[in-house]
C-alpha positions in Angstrom: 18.7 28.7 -43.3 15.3 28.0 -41.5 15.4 24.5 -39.8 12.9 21.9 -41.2 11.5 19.4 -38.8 8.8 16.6 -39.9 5.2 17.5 -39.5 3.0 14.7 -38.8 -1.1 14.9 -38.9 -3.0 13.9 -35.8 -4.0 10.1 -37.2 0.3 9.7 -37.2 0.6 10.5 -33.1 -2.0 8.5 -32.4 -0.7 5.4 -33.8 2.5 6.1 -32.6 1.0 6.9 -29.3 -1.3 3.7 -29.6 2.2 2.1 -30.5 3.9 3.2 -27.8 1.5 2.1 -25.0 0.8 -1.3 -26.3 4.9 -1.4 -25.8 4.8 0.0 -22.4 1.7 -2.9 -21.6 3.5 -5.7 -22.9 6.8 -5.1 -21.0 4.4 -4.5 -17.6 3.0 -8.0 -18.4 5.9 -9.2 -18.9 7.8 -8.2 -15.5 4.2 -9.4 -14.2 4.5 -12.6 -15.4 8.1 -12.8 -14.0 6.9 -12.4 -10.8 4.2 -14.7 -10.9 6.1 -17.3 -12.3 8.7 -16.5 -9.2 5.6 -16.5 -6.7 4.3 -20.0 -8.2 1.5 -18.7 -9.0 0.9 -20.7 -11.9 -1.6 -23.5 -11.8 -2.3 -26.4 -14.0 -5.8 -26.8 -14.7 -7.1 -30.0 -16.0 -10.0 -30.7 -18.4 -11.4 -34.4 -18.8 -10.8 -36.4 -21.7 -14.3 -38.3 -22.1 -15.2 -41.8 -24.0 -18.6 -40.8 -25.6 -20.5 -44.3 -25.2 -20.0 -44.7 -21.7 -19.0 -41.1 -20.5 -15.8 -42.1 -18.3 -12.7 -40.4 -17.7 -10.2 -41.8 -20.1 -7.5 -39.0 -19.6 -6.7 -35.5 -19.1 -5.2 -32.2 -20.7 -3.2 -30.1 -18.2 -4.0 -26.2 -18.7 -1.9 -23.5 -17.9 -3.8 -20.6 -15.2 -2.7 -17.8 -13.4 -3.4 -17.4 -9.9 -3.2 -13.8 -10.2 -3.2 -11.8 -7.1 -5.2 -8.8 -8.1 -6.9 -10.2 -11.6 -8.0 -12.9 -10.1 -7.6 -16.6 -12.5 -6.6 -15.8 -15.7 -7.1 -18.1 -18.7 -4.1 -19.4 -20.9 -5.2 -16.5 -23.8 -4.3 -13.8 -20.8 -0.3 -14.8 -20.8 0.5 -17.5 -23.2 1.0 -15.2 -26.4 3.4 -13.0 -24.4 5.5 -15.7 -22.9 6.0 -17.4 -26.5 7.5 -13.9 -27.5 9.8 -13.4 -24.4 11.3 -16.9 -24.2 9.2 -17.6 -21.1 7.4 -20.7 -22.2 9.9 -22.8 -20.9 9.6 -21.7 -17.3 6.1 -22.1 -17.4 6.1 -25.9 -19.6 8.6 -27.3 -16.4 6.2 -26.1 -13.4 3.2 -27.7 -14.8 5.0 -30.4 -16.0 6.0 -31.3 -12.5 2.7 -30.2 -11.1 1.3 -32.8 -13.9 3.8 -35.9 -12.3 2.9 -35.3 -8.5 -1.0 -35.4 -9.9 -0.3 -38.2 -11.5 1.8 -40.0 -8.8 -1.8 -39.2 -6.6 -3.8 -41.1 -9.4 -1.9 -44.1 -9.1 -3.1 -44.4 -5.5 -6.8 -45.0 -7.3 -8.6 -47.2 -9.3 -8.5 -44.3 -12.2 -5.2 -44.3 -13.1 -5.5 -42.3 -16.9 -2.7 -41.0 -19.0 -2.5 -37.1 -18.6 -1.4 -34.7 -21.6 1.0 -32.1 -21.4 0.8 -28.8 -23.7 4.5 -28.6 -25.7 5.4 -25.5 -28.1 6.9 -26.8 -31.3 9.8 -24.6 -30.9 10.4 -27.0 -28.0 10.6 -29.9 -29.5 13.8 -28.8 -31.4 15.8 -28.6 -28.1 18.5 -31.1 -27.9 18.3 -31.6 -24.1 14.5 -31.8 -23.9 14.0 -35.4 -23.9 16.8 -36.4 -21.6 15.4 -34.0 -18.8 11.6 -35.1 -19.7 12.8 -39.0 -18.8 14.8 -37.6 -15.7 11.7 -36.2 -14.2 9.2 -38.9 -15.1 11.9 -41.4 -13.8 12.6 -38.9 -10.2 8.8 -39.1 -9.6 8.3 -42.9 -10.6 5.5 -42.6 -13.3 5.0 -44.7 -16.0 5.5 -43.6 -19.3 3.0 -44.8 -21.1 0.7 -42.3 -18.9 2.2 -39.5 -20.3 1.4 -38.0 -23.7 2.5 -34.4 -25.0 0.4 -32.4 -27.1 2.0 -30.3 -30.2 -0.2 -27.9 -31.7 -0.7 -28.6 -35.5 -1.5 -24.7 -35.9 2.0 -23.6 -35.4 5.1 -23.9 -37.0 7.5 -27.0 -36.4 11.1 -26.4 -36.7 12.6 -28.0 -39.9 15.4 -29.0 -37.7 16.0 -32.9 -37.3 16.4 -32.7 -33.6 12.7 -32.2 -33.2 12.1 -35.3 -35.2 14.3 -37.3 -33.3 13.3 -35.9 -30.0 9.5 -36.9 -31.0 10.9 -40.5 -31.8 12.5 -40.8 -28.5 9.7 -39.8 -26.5 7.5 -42.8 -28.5 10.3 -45.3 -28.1 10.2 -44.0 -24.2 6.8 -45.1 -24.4 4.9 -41.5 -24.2 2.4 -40.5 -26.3 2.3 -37.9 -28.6 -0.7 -35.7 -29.7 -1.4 -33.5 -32.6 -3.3 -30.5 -30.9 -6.0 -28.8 -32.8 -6.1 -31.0 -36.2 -7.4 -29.7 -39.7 -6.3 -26.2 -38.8 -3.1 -25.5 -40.0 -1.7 -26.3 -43.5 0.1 -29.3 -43.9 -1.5 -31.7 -41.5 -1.3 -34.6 -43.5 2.5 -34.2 -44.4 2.7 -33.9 -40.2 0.7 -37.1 -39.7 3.3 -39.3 -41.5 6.3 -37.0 -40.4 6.1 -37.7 -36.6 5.0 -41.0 -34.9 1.9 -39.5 -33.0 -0.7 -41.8 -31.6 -3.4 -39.4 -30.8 -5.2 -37.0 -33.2 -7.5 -34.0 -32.0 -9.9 -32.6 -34.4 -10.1 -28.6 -34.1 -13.3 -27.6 -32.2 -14.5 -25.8 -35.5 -15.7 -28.7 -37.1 -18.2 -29.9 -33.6 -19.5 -26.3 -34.1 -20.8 -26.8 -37.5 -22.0 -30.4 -37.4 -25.2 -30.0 -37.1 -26.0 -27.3 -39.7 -23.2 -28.8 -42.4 -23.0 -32.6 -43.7 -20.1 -31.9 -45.8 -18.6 -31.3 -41.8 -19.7 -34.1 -40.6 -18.2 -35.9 -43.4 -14.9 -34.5 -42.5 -15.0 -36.1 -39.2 -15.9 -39.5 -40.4 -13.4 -39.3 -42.9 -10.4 -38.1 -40.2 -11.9 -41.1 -37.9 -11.1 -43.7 -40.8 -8.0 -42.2 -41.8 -6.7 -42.0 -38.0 -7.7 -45.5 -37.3 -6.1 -46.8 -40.3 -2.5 -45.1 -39.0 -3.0 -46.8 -35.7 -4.3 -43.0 -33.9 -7.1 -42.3 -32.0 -8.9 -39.4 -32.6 -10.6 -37.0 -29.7 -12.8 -34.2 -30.7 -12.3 -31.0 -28.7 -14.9 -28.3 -28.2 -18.1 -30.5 -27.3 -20.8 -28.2 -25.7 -24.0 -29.5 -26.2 -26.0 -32.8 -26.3 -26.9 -32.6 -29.6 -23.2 -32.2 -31.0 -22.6 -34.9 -28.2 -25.6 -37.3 -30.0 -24.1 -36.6 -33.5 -20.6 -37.6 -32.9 -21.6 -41.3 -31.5 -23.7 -41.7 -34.9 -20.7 -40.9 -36.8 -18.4 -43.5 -34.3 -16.4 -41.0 -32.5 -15.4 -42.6 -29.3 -13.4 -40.0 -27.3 -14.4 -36.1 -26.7 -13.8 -33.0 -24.6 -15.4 -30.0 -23.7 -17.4 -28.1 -21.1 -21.0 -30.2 -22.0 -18.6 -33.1 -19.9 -16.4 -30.6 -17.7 -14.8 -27.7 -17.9 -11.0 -28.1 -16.4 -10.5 -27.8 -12.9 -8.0 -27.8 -10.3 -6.1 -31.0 -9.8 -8.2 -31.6 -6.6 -11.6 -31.6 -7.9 -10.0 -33.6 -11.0 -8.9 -36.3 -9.1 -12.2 -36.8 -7.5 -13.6 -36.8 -10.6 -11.5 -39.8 -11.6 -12.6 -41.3 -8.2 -16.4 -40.8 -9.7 -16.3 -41.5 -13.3 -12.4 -42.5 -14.3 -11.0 -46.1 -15.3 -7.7 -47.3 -15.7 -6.4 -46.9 -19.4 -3.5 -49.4 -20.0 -1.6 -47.6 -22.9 -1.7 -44.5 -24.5 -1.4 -45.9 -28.6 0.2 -48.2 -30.2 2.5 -46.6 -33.4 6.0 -46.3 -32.3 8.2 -46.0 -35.0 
C-alpha cells in the first residue's frame, strides 16, 4: 500500500513558516531581555505630572527603558508585552522600583519634593507577599509613604482573587496612593472605582485627542472630573500635546495633566532638575483610605 502523507498548498508553509519565525524572535527577545535585565540595563524614565493653571511639577510617572546596547533606547512597547508573557515583569517592577526610592530620597534634598508613581501589573497585585516587601523597601530607603503612589492599569484584567483587594487596602492604610491607569478604556471601570480605594484617576489619552472636534468628549471629561471629585479622587488627563487641548481642559476645570506639550519623560537627572525649575512640594497624595 502506497504511503499517504499530507499535502499542504503554499499559503499553509508560509504561515507555518511565518509562525515559526515569530517563535524563534520571541524566544531571542526573550534571552535578550534576560541579559539586559542581568546587565542593569533597564532605566526608569520619568514624565512630569503637570498642574494646568500654574504649570508646576506636581509629580511623576516612572517609565520603564532599555538601555540597549546595539538598538539603542527602546520604549516600554519594545519589551513590555514579552515580559508579561514570560513572567519577567517582576524583575523588571523591583529595579525601577528601587531606582524610583533612591530618586526620590534625591528629591527630598530639594524644595520639590513630589510624590512619584510606580507602573504595577494587576496580576501583581494578587501576590500575597507584595505589600510586605513594598513597605520593606520604602522603609530600607527612608521615604515617606504618602510620596509614593502605584498605578494599575484599568485596561487589563484584575484578578478576582481577594488578596489583590486586600493588598490595595494595605497599601492605602500604608499611606500610598493608588492610581487607576488609563481610565474609560476598559469595561467595568465604574464597578473598579468603588471596588478599590484609589485616590487618583487618569483619563485615557483618547478622550484629549478628540476634544476639540467632539463636545459629547468634552462632556465626558467634565462629567469624570465631577464624578472623581465627588469620591474624594483627583483626576490627571494623560496624552496632552498641544496648546489648544491644553486651553480646553482648564475651561472645563481640569487641574492636573501630562504629556509631551509639558515634557516628555526623561532620565532621573534631567527630572530632578526639572523639579529644581518648576516642582513644589505636594503634601499628600489623596485623601480616601478605606
Amino acid at each position: 500500500m502506497k504511503r499517504q502523507f499530507p499535502t499542504y498548498d503554499r499559503s499553509d508553509y508560509e504561515v507555518r513558516a511565518t509562525a515559526a519565525d515569530a517563535t524563534d524572535l520571541e524566544l531571542s527577545l526573550v534571552a535578550d531581555i534576560k541579559r539586559g535585565l542581568e546587565s542593569q540595563e533597564f532605566r526608569a524614565f520619568i514624565q512630569p505630572k503637570i498642574h494646568l493653571l500654574d504649570r508646576q511639577v506636581v509629580g511623576g510617572e516612572l517609565l520603564a527603558r532599555w538601555n540597549h546596547p546595539v538598538r539603542g533606547v527602546l520604549p516600554a512597547g519594545e519589551f513590555i508585552p514579552t515580559m508579561v508573557r514570560h513572567g519577567l515583569i517582576d524583575s523588571l517592577f523591583w529595579e525601577l522600583f528601587e531606582q524610583g526610592l533612591v530618586l526620590q530620597r534625591r528629591l527630598e534634598h530639594t524644595e520639590a519634593l513630589v510624590p512619584l508613581s510606580f507602573n504595577l501589573h494587576p496580576v501583581q497585585l494578587a501576590n500575597k507577599e507584595l505589600v510586605g516587601r513594598l513597605i520593606n523597601e520604602i522603609e530600607r530607603y527612608r521615604v515617606d509613604h504618602n510620596s509614593i503612589v502605584f498605578e494599575i492599569l484599568e485596561s487589563a484584567t484584575l484578578p478576582s482573587s481577594s488578596a489583590a483587594y486586600k493588598n490595595a487596602l494595605h497599601l492605602r492604610r500604608a499611606g500610598c496612593g493608588l492610581s487607576l491607569d488609563d481610565f474609560g478604556s476598559g469595561y467595568s471601570t465604574l464597578e473598579r472605582l468603588i471596588a478599590l480605594p484609589f485616590t487618583e484617576v487618569k483619563l485615557d489619552r483618547t478622550f484629549v485627542q478628540r476634544i476639540q472636534d467632539d463636545f459629547q468628549v468634552e462632556a465626558i471629561i467634565s462629567f469624570a472630573l465631577g464624578l472623581t471629585e465627588k469620591l474624594g479622587m483627583s483626576m490627571v488627563v494623560e496624552g496632552v500635546e498641544t496648546a489648544a487641548q491644553c486651553q480646553h481642559l482648564t475651561q472645563v476645570g481640569v487641574h492636573y495633566a501630562q504629556g509631551y506639550f509639558f515634557a516628555r519623560p526623561m532620565p532621573s537627572e534631567m527630572f530632578v532638575e526639572y523639579c529644581g525649575k518648576f516642582g513644589r512640594a505636594v503634601p499628600n497624595v489623596g485623601t480616601r483610605i478605606f
